[in-house]
N, CA and C atoms as a LAMMPS dump frame, in Angstrom:
ITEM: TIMESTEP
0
ITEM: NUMBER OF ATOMS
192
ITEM: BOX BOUNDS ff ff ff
-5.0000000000000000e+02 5.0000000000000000e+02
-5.0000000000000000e+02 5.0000000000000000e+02
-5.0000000000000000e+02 5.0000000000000000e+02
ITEM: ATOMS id mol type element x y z
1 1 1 N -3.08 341.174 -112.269
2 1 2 C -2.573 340.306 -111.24
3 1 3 C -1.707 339.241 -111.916
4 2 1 N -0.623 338.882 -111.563
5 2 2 C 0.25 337.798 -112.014
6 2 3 C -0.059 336.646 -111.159
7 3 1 N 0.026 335.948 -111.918
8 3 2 C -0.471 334.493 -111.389
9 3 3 C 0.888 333.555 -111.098
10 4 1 N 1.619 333.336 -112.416
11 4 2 C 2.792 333.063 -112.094
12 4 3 C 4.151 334.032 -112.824
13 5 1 N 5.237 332.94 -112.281
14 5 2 C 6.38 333.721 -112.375
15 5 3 C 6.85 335.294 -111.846
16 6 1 N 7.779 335.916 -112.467
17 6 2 C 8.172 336.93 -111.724
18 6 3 C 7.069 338.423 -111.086
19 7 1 N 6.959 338.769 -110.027
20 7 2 C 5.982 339.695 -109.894
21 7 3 C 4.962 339.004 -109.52
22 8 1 N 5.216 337.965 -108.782
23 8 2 C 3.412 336.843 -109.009
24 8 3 C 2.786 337.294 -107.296
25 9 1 N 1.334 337.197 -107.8
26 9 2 C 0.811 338.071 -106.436
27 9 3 C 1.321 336.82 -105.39
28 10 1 N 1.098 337.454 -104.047
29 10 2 C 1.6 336.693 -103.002
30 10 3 C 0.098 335.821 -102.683
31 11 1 N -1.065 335.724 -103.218
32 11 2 C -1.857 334.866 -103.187
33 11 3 C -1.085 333.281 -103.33
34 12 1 N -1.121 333.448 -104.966
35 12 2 C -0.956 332.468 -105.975
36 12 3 C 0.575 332.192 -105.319
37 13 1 N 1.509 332.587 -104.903
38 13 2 C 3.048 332.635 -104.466
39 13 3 C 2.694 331.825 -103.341
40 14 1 N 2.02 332.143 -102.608
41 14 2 C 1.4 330.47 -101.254
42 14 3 C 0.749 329.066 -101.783
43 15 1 N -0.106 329.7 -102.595
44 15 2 C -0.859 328.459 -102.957
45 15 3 C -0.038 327.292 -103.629
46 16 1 N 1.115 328.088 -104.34
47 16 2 C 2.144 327.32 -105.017
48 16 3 C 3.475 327.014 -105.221
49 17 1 N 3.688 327.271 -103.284
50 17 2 C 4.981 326.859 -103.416
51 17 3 C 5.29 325.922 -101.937
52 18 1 N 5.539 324.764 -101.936
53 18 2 C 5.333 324.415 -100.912
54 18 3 C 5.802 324.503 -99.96
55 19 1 N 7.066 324.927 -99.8
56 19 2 C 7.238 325.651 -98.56
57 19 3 C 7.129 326.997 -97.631
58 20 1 N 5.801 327.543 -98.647
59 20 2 C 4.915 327.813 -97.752
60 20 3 C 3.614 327.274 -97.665
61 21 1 N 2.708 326.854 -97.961
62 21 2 C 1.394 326.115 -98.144
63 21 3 C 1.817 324.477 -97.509
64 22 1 N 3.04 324.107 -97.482
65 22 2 C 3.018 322.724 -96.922
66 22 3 C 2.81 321.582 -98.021
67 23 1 N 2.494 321.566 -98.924
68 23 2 C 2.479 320.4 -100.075
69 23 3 C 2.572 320.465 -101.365
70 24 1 N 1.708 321.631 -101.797
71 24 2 C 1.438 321.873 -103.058
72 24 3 C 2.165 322.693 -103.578
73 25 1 N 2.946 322.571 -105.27
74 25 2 C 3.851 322.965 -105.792
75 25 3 C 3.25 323.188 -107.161
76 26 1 N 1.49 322.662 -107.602
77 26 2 C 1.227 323.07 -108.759
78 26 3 C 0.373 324.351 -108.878
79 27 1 N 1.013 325.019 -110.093
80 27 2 C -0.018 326.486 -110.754
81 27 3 C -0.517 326.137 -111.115
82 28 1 N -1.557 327.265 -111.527
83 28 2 C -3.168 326.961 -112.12
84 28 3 C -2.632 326.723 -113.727
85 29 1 N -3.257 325.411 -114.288
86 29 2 C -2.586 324.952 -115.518
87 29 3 C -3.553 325.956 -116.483
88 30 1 N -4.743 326.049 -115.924
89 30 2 C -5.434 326.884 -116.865
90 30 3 C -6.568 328 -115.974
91 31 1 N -7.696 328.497 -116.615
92 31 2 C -8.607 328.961 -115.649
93 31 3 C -9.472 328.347 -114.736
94 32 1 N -9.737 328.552 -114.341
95 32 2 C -11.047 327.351 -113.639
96 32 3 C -10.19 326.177 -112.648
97 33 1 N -8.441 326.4 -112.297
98 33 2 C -8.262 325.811 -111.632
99 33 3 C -8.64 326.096 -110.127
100 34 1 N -8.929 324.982 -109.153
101 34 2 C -9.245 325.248 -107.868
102 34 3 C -8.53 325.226 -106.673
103 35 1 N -8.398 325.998 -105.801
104 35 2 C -7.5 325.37 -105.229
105 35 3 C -8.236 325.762 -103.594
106 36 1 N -8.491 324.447 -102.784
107 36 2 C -9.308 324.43 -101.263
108 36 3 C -8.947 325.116 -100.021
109 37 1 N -9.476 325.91 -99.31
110 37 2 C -8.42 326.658 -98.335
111 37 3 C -9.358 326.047 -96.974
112 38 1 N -9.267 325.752 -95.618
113 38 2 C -10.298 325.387 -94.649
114 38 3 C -10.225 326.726 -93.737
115 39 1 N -11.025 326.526 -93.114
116 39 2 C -11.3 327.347 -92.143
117 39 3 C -9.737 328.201 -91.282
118 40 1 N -9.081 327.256 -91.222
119 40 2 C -7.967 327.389 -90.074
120 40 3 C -6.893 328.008 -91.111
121 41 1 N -7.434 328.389 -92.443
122 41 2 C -6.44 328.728 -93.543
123 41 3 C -5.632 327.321 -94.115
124 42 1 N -5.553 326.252 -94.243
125 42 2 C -4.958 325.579 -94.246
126 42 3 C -5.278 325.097 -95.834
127 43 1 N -4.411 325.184 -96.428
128 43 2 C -4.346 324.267 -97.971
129 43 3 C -4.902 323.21 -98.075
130 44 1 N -6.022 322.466 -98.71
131 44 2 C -6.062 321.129 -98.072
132 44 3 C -6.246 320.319 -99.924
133 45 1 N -6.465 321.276 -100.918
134 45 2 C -6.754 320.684 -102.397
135 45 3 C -6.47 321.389 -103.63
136 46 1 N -6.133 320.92 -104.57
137 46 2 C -6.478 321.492 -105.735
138 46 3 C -6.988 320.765 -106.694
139 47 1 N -7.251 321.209 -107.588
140 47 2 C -8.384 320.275 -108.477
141 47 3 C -7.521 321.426 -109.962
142 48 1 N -8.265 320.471 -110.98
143 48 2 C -7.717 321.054 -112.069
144 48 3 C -8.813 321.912 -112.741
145 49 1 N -8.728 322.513 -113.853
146 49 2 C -9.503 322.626 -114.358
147 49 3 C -10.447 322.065 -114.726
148 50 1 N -10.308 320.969 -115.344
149 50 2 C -10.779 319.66 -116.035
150 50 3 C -11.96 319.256 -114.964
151 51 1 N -11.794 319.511 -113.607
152 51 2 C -12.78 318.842 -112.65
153 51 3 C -13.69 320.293 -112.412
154 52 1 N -14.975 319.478 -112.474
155 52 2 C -15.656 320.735 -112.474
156 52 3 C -15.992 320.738 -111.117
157 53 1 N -16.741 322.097 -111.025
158 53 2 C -17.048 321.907 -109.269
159 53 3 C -17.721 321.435 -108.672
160 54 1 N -18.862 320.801 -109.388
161 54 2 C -19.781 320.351 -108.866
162 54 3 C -19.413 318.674 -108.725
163 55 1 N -18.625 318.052 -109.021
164 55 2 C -17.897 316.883 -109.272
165 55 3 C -17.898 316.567 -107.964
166 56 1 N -18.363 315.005 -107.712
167 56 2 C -18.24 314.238 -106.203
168 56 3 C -17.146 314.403 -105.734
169 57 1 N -16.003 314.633 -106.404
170 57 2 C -14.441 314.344 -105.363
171 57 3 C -14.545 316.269 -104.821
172 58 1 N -14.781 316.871 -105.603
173 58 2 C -15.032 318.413 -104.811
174 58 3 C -16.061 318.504 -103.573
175 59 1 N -17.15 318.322 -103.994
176 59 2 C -17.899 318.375 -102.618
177 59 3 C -17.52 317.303 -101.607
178 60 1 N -17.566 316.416 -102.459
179 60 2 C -16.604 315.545 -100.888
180 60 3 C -15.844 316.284 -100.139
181 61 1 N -14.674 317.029 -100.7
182 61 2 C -13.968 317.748 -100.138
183 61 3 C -14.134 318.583 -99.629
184 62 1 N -15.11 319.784 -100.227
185 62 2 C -15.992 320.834 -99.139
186 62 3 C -16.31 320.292 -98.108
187 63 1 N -17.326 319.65 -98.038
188 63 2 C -18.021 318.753 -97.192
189 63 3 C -17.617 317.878 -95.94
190 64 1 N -15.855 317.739 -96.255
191 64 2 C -15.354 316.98 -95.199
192 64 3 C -14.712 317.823 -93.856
């Protein structure tokens, strides 16, 4: 699966480009990046690697 650049699945091609997803323009800098989808499909986060998941600003975000 391509993540980025040419050939990049059409997952990762929404999640990171904002005119389609509506805001967000960053790729996954490494593994373990996150990125929040809601119910209604709607983009609403990404988090970096660096933030783990269990981290208050993530479940906040589940949670809201």
């Amino acid at each position: 699966m391509v993540i980025k650049g040419e050939g990049q699945n059409k997952v990762f091609e929404w999640l990171t480009h904002k005119e389609l997803n509506g805001w967000n323009e960053q790729p996954p800098s490494w593994n373990f990046s996150k990125y929040l989808v809601n119910e209604q499909g709607i983009l609403t986060h990404y988090f970096d690697p660096a933030v783990s998941p269990g981290d208050a600003e993530v479940l906040k975000a589940i949670n809201s």
